[in-house]
NUDRENVO-451979 format. One record per residue (C-alpha): chain; residue in three letters; residue number from 1; x, y, z. Coordinates in pm, 1 decimal. Last residue first. Layout:
N
<site mol="A" type="ala" seq="NUM" px="X" py="Y" pz="Z"/>
...
***
This chain:
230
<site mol="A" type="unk" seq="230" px="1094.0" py="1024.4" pz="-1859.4"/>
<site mol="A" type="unk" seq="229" px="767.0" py="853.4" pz="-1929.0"/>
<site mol="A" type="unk" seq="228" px="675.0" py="543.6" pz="-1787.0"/>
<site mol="A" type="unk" seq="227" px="532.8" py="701.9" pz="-1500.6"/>
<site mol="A" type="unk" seq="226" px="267.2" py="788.5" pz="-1697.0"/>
<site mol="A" type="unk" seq="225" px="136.4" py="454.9" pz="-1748.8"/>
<site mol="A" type="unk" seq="224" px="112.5" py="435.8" pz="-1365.2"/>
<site mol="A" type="unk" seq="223" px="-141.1" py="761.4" pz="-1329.2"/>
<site mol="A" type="unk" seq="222" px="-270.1" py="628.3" pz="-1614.9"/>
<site mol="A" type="unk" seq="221" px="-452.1" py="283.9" pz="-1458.4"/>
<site mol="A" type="unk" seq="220" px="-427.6" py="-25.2" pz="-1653.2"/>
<site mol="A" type="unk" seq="219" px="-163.7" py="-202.9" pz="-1503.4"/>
<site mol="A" type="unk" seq="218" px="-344.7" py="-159.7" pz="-1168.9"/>
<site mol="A" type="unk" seq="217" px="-648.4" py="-305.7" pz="-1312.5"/>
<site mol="A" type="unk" seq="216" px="-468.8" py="-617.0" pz="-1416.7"/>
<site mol="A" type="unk" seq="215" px="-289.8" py="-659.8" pz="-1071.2"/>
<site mol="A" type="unk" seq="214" px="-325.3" py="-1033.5" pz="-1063.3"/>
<site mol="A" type="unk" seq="213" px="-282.4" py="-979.7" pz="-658.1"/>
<site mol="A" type="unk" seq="212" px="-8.9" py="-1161.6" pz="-491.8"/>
<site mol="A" type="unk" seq="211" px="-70.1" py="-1410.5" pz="-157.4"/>
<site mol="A" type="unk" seq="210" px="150.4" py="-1635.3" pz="-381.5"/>
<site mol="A" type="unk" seq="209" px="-103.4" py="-1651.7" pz="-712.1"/>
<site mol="A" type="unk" seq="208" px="129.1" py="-1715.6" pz="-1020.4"/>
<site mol="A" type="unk" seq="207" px="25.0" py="-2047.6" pz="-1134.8"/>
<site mol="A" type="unk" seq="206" px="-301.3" py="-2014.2" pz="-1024.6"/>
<site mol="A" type="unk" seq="205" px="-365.0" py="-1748.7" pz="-1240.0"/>
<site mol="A" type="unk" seq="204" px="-698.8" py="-1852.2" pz="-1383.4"/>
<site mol="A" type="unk" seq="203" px="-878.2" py="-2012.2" pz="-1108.9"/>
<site mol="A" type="unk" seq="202" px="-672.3" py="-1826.7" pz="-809.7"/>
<site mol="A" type="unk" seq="201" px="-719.8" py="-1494.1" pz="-950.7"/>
<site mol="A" type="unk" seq="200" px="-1086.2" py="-1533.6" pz="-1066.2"/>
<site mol="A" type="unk" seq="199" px="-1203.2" py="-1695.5" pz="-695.7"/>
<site mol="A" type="unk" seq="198" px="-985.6" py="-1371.9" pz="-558.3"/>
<site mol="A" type="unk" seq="197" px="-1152.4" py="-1088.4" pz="-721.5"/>
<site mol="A" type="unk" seq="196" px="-1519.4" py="-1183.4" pz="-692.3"/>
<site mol="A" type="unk" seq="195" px="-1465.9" py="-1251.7" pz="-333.0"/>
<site mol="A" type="unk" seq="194" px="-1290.9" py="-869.3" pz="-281.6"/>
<site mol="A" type="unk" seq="193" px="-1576.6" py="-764.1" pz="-446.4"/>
<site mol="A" type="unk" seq="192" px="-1434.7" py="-368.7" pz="-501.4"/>
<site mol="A" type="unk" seq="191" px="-1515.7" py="-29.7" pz="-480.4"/>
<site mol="A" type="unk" seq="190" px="-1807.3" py="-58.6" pz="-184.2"/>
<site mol="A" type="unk" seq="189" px="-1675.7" py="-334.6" pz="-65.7"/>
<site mol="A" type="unk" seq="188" px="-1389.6" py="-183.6" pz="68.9"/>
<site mol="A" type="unk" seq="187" px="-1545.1" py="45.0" pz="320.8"/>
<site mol="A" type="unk" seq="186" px="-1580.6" py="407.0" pz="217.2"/>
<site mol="A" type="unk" seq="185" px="-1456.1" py="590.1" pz="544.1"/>
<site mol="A" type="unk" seq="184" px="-1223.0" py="867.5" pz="331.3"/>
<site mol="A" type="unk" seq="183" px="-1361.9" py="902.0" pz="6.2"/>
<site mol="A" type="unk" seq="182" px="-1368.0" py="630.7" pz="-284.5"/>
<site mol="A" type="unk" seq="181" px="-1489.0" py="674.1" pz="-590.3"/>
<site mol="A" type="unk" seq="180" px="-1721.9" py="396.4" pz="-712.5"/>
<site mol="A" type="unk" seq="179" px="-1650.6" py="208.4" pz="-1028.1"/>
<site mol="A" type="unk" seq="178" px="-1778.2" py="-114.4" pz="-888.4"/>
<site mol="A" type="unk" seq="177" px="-1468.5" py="-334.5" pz="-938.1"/>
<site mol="A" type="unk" seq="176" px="-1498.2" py="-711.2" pz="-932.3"/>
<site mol="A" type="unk" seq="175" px="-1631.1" py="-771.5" pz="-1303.7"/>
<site mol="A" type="unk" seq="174" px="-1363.5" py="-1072.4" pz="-1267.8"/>
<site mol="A" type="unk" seq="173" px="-1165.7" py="-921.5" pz="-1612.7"/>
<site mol="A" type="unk" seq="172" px="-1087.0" py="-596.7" pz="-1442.5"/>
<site mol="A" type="unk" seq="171" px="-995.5" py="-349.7" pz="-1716.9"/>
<site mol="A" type="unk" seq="170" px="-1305.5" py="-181.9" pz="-1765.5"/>
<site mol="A" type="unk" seq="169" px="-1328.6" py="-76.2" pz="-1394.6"/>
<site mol="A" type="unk" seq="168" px="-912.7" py="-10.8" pz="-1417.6"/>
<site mol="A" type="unk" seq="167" px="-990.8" py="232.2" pz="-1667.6"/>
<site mol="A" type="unk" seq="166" px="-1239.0" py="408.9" pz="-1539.3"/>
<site mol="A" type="unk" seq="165" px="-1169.4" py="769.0" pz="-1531.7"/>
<site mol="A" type="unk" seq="164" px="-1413.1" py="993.9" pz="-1395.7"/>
<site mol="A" type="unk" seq="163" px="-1229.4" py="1143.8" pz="-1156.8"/>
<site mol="A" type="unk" seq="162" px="-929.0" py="977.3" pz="-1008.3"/>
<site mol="A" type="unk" seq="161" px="-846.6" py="1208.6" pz="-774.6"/>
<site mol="A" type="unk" seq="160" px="-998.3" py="1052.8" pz="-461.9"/>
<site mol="A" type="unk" seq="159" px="-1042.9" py="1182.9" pz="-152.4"/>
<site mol="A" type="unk" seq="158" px="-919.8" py="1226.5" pz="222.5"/>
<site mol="A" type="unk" seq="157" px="-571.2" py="1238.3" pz="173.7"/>
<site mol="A" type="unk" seq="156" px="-419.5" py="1320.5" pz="541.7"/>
<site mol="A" type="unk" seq="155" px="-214.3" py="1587.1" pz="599.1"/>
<site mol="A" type="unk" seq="154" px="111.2" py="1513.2" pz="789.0"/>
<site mol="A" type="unk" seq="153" px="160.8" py="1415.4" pz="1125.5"/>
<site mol="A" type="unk" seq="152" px="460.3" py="1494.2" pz="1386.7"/>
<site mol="A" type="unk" seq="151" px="629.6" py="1245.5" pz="1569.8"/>
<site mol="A" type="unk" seq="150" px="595.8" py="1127.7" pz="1903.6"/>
<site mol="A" type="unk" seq="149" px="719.0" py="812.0" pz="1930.0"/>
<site mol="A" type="unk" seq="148" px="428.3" py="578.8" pz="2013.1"/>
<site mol="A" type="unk" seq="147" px="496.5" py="310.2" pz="1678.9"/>
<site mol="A" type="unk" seq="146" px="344.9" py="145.8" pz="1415.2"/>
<site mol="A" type="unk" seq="145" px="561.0" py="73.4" pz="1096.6"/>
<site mol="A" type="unk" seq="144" px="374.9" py="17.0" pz="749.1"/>
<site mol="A" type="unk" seq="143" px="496.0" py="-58.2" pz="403.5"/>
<site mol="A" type="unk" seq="142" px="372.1" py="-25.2" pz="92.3"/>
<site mol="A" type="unk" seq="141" px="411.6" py="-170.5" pz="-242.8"/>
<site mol="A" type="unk" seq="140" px="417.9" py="10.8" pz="-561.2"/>
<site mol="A" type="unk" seq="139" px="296.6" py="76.7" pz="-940.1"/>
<site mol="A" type="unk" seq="138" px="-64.9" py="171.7" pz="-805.6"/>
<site mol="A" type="unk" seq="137" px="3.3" py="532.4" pz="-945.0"/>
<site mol="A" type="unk" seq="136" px="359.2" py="596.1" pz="-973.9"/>
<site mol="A" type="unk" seq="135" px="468.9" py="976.0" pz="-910.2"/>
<site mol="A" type="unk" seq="134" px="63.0" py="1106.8" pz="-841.4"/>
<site mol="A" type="unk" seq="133" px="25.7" py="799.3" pz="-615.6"/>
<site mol="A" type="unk" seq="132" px="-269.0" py="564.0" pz="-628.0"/>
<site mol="A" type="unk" seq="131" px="-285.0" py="328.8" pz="-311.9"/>
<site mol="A" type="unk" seq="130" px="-564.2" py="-11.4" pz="-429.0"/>
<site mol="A" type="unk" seq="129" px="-882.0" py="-19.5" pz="-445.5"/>
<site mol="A" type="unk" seq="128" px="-945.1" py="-26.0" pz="-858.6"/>
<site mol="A" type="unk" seq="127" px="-1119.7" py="279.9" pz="-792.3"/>
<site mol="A" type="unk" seq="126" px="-828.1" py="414.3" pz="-656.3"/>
<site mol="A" type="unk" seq="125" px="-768.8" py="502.0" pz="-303.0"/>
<site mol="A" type="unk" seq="124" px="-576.7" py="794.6" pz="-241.3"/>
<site mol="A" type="unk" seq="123" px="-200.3" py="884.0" pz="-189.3"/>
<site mol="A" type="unk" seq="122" px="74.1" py="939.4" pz="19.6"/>
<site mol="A" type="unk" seq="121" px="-89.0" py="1134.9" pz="294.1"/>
<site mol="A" type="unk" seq="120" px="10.5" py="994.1" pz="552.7"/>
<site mol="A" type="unk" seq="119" px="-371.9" py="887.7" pz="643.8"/>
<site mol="A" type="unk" seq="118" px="-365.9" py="773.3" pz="313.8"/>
<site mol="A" type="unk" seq="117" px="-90.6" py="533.4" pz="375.2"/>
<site mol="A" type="unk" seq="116" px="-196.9" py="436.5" pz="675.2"/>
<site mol="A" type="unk" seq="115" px="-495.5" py="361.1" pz="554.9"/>
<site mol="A" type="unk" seq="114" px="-331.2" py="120.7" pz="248.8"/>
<site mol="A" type="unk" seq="113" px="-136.2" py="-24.6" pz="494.1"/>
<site mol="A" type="unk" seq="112" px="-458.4" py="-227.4" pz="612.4"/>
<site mol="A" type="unk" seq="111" px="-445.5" py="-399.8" pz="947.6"/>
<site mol="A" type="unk" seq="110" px="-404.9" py="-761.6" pz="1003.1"/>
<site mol="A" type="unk" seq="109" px="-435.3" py="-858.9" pz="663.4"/>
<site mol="A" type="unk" seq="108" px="-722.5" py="-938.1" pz="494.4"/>
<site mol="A" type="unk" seq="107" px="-977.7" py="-1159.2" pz="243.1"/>
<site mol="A" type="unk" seq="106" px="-1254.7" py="-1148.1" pz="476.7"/>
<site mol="A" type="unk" seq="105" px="-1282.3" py="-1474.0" pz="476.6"/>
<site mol="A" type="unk" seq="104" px="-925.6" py="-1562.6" pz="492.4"/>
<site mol="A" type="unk" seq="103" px="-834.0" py="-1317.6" pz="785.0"/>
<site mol="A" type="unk" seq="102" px="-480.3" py="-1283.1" pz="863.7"/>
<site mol="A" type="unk" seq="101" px="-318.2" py="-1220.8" pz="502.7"/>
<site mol="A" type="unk" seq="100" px="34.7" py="-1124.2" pz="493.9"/>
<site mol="A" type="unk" seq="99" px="171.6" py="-880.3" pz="230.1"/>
<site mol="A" type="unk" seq="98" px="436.6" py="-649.2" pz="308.9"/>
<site mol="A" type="unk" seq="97" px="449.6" py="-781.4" pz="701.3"/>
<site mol="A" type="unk" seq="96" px="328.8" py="-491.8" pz="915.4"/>
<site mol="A" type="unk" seq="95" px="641.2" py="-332.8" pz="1173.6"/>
<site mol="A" type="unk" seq="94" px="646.4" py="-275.9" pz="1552.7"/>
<site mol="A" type="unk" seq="93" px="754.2" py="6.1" pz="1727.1"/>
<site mol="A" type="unk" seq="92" px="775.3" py="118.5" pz="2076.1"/>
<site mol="A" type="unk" seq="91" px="1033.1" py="419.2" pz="2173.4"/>
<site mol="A" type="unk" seq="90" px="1384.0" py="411.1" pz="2324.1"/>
<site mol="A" type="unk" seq="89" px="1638.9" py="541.2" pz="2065.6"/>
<site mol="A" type="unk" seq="88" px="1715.1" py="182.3" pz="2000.1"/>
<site mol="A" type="unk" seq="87" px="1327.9" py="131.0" pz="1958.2"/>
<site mol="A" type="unk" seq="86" px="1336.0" py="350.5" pz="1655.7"/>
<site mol="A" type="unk" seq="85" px="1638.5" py="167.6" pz="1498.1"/>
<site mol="A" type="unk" seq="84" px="1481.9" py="-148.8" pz="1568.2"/>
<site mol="A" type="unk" seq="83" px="1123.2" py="-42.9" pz="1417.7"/>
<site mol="A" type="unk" seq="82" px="1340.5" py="61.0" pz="1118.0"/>
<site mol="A" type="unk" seq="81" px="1502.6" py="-228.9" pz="1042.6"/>
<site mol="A" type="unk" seq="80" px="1229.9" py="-457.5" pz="1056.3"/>
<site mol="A" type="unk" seq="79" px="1007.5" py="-187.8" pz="821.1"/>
<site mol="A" type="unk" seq="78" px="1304.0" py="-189.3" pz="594.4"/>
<site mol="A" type="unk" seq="77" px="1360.9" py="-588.2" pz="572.8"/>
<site mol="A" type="unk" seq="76" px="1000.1" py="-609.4" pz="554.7"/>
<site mol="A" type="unk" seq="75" px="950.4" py="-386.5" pz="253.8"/>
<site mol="A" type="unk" seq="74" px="1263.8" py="-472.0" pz="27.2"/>
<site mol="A" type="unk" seq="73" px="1103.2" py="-851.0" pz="108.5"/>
<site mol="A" type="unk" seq="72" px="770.1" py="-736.7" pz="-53.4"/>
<site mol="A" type="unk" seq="71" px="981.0" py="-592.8" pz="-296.7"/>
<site mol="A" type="unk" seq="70" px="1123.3" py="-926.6" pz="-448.4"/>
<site mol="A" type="unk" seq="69" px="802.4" py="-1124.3" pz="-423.0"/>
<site mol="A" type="unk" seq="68" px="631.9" py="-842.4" pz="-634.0"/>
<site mol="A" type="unk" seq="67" px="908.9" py="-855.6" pz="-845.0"/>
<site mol="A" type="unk" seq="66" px="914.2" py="-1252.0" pz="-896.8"/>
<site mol="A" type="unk" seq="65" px="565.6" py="-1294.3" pz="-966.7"/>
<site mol="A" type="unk" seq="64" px="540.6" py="-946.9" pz="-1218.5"/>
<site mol="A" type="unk" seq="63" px="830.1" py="-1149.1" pz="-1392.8"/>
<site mol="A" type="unk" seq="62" px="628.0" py="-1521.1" pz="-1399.5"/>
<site mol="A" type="unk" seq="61" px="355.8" py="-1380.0" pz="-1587.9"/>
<site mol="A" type="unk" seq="60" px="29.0" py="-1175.2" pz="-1423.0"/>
<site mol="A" type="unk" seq="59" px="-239.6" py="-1101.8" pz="-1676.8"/>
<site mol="A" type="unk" seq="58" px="-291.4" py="-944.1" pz="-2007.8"/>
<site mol="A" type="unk" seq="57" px="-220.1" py="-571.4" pz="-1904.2"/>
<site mol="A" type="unk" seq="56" px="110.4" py="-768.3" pz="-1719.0"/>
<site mol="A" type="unk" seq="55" px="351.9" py="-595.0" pz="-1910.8"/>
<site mol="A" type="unk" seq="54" px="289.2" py="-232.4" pz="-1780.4"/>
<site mol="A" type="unk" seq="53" px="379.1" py="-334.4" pz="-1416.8"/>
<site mol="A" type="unk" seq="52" px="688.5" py="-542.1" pz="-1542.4"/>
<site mol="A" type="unk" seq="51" px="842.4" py="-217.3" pz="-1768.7"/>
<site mol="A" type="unk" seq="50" px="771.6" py="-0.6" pz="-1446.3"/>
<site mol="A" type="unk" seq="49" px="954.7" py="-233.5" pz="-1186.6"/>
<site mol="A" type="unk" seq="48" px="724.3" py="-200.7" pz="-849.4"/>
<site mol="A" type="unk" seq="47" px="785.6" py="149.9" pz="-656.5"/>
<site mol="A" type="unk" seq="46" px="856.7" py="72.1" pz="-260.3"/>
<site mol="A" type="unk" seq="45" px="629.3" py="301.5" pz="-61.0"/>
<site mol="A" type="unk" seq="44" px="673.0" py="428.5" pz="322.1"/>
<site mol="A" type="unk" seq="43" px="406.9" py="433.6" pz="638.4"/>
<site mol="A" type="unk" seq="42" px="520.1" py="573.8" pz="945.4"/>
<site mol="A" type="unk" seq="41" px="254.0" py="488.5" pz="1161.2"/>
<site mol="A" type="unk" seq="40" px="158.0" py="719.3" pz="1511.6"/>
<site mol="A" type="unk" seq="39" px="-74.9" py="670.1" pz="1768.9"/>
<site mol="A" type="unk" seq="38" px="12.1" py="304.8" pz="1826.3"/>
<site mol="A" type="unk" seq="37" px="-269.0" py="79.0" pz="2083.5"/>
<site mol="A" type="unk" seq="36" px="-137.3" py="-224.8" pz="2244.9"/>
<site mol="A" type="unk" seq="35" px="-196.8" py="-398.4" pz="2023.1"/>
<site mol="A" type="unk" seq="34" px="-246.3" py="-319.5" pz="1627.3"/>
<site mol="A" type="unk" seq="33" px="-440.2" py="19.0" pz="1514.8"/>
<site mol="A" type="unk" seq="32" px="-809.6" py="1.0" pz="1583.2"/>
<site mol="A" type="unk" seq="31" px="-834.4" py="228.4" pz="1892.1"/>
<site mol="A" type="unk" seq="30" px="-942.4" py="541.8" pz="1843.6"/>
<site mol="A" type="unk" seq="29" px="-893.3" py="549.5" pz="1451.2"/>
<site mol="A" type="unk" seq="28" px="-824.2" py="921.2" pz="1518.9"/>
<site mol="A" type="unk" seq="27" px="-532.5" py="818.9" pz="1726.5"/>
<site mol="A" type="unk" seq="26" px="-312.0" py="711.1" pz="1396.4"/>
<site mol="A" type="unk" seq="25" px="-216.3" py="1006.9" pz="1321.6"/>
<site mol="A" type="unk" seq="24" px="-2.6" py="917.5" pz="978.3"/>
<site mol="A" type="unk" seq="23" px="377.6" py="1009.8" pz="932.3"/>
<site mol="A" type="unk" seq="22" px="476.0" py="988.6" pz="582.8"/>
<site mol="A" type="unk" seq="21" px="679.5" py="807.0" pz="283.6"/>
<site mol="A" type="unk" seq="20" px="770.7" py="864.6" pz="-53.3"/>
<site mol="A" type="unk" seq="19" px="1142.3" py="918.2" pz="-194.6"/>
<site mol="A" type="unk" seq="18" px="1298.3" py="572.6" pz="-58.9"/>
<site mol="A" type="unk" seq="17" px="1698.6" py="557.0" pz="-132.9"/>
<site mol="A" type="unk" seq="16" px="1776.8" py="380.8" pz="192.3"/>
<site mol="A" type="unk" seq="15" px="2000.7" py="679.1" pz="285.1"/>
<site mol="A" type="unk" seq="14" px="1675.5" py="878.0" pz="197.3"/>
<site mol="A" type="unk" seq="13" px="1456.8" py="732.6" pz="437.9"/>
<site mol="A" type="unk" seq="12" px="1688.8" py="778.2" pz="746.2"/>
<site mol="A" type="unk" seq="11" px="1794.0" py="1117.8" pz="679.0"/>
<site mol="A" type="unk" seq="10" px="1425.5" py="1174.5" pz="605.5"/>
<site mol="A" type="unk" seq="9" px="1302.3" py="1014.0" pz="980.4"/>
<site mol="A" type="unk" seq="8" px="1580.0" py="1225.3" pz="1171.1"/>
<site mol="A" type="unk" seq="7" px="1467.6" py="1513.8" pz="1041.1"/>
<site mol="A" type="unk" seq="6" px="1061.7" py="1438.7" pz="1107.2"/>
<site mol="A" type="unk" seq="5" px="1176.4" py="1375.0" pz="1466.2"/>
<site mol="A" type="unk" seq="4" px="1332.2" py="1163.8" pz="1711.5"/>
<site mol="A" type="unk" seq="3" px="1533.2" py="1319.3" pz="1989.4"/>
<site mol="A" type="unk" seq="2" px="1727.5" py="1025.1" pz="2217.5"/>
<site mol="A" type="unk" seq="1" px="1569.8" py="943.9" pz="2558.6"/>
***
C-alpha cells in the first residue's frame, strides 16, 4: 500500500489552489461519523466571492444564488476527486455533498461539515452558527471527505473567538440567533432556531432559496468584512 501522509495531502491541496484545510480525529465522536465508521475527515474550505458576500447585507440577490451554486460544485468535484485519489492508493474514502439536506425536520444534512471543520481546526462556530475563519470569516463553503487512512490530526478548535460581538445577532432579520457563544458540544439550538431561520428564508426569499442559506448574518460578521481589505 502506497504512503499517504500530511505531505502528500498539501501537494494535493495546493495544486488545486485551496489554502485551508485539515485532518480531523474523527474517533472521538465514537461512532457518529457516516457508515461504516471513518476515524479520520479531511475537511477543506472554498472562499465565497468577497464583493457578493458583502452585497447581500439586504438579502440574498440572484449573484450570491449563482456563487453559492457555483462553489458548492467546486466542493463536490474536489471531495469526488479526492476520495478516488485516496482510494487509488488503497484506503476507504467517501466524500459529503456541499450542501445536501437529509433530514427535513431537523433541518440537516447527513453529518455536519461544520464539526469536521472544527475538529480540523479551521475555525469556530460563530454566533450566527455557521464556520468563522480568521482569513474569511463565514465567507466560504466547506467540504468534507471521510476516510480510514491513517493520517495525522491537527488541533481541534474548541471555542469561540467571537467575543462579544454581535453583529450577526442584530443582523438576523428572523430573530433566529440567540447570541450564545458556542464551545465545543453546544448543540445547534442553542445559537440558532434553525425553524425560525428557514420559514423566514423560504417566505421572503423564495426566489433565491435552492437548499442555500439567506446568509444575512454572515454578511454582517467582521471577520468577513475584513477580508475585503488588501
Amino acid at each position: 500500500m502506497a504512503a499517504i501522509n500530511h505531505q502528500w495531502l498539501s501537494r494535493w491541496f495546493e495544486a488545486r489552489g485551496i489554502s485551508l484545510w485539515g485532518i480531523a480525529d474523527l474517533s472521538v465522536l465514537m461512532g457518529e461519523s457516516p457508515s461504516p465508521p471513518y476515524p479520520r475527515g479531511v475537511a477543506f474550505s472554498v472562499a465565497m466571492d468577497k464583493e457578493i458576500m458583502a452585497s447581500i447585507k439586504a438579502g440574498p440577490n440572484r449573484s450570491y444564488a449563482d456563487e453559492y451554486n457555483r462553489v458548492n460544485l467546486i466542493i463536490d468535484q474536489l471531495g469526488a476527486e479526492l476520495s478516488r485519489d485516496i482510494r487509488a492508493i488503497g484506503y476507504n474514502a467517501i466524500h459529503l455533498a456541499a450542501s445536501k439536506r437529509t433530514d427535513l425536520e431537523k433541518i440537516a444534512g447527513e453529518f455536519p461539515h461544520k464539526t469536521v471543520a472544527t475538529l480540523a481546526g479551521l475555525g469556530w462556530i460563530g454566533k450566527c452558527c455557521q464556520l468563522v475563519t480568521r482569513t474569511d470569516g463565514p465567507w466560504v463553503r466547506l467540504g468534507s471527505v471521510f476516510t480510514d487512512a491513517p493520517l495525522p490530526t491537527g488541533k481541534p478548535v474548541t471555542t469561540s473567538f467571537c467575543g462579544s460581538c454581535s453583529e450577526c445577532v442584530k443582523a438576523c432579520p428572523a430573530g433566529a440567533i440567540t447570541g450564545e457563544s458556542w464551545k465545543a458540544g453546544v448543540e445547534r439550538e442553542a445559537l440558532l432556531d434553525p425553524s425560525k431561520c428557514d420559514h423566514f428564508k423560504k417566505r421572503r426569499f423564495q426566489q433565491f432559496n435552492a437548499g442555500h442559506n439567506c446568509n444575512i448574518c454572515g454578511a454582517a460578521c467582521p471577520y468577513g468584512l475584513k477580508s475585503l481589505k488588501p
